[in-house]
N, C-alpha and C positions, 0 to 999 in steps of 0.2 A: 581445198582440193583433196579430194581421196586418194589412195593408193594407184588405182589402175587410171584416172582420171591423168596424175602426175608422171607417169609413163607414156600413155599417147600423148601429152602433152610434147613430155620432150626426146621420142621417137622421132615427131616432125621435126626436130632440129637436132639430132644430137650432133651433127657433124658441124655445125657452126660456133663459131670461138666467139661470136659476139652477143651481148645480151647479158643478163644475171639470171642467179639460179638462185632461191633461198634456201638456207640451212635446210629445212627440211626435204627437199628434192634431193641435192648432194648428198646428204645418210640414206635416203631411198636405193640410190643408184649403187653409194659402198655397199649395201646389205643383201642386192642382187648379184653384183659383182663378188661379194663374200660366196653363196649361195652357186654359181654359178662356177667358183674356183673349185668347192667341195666335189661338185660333181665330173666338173673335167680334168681335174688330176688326176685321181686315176682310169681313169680311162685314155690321156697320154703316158702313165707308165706302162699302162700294157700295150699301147703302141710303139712304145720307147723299146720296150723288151723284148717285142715280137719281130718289129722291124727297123731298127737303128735311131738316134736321135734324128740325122738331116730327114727320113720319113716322118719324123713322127711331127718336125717342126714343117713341113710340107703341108701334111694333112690338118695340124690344126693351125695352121696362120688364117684361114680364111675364114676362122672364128675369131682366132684372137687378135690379129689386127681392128676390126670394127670396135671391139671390146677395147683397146685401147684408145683409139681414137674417142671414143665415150667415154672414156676415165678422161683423159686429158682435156677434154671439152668443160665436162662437169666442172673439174677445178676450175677452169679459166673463168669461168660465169659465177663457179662463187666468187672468188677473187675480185670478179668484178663487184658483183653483188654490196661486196663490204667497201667497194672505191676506189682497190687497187688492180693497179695491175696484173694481165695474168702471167706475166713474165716470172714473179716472183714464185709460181710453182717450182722453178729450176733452181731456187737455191739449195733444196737438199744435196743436188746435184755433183755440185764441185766437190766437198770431201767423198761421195759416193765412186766418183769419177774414179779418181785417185785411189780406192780401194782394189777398185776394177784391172786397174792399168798394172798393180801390183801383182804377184801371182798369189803371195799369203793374203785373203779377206778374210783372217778368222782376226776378230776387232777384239777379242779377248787374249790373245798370244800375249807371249811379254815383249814381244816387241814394242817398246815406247813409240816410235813413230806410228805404226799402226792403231793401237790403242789411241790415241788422238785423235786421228783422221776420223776412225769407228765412233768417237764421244763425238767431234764436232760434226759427226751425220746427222747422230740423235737430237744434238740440240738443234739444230736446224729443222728436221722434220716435228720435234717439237715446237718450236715457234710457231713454223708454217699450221701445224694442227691449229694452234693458239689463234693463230689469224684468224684460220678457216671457222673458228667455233663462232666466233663473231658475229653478234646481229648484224644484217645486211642495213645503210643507207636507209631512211626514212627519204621517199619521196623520189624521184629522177636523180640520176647521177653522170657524169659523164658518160654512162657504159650503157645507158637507158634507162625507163622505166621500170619506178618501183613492178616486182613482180607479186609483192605482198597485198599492192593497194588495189582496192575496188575503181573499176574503170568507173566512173560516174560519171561524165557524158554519154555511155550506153545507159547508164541506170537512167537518166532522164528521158533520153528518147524513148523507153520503155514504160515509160511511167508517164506519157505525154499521153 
């Protein structure tokens, strides 16, 4: 499947958490999503600086809502892809959490506790990556059909 083939593709679903996605669709969606932050950062700081944060986050939620809903999607369907669950995109979460709730997030301070939290982010979202790199399931899996395999009761009717 080509590039713009794998975007209409999963345009018609991005909003749905069910189904799998292969590795290569998931790095398609980061590389737009990359692409896509370059150009609207600044173009929210000079919203931010013209006319306060609560406008600036006004005017672009109703970009970047959708756009997250697509990033979280995406994962769920690799997740599935490889077998698992997509719950398990939330494990960076819990030390992340806890970064948050704190007012200091600089994970380099010498605060010991902090420091911690900030490593057990990374290795967490390092794992999670670790998962994610992972060839998808050869064949149907609980989460559906391979999306790699050739449908081959179409290839027959076609070839009848």
């Amino acid at each position: 499947m080509n590039f713009i083939n794998s975007i209409k593709t999963f345009l018609k679903k991005y909003a749905t958490f069910s189904g799998r996605a292969p590795l290569s669709e998931f790095w398609k969606w980061w590389a737009i999503f990359f692409v896509f932050n370059i150009i609207l950062n600044p173009i929210g700081e000079i919203i931010e600086e013209k006319t306060g944060t609560l406008l600036m986050m006004l005017i672009l939620s109703p970009i970047t809502l959708p756009t997250l809903a697509i990033m979280i999607s995406i994962w769920v369907k690799r997740l599935h892809d490889i077998g698992i669950s997509g719950w398990w995109m939330l494990l960076p979460f819990a030390p992340i959490t806890a970064l948050i709730i704190d007012n200091n997030v600089d994970i380099f301070s010498h605060n010991t506790a902090e420091t911690i939290k900030g490593l057990i982010t990374i290795y967490y979202l390092a794992i999670l990556i670790m998962i994610i790199g992972r060839k998808g399931t050869k064949g149907d899996n609980k989460f559906g059909k391979d999306p790699l395999q050739k449908n081959t009761q179409n290839d027959k009717i076609l070839t009848e």
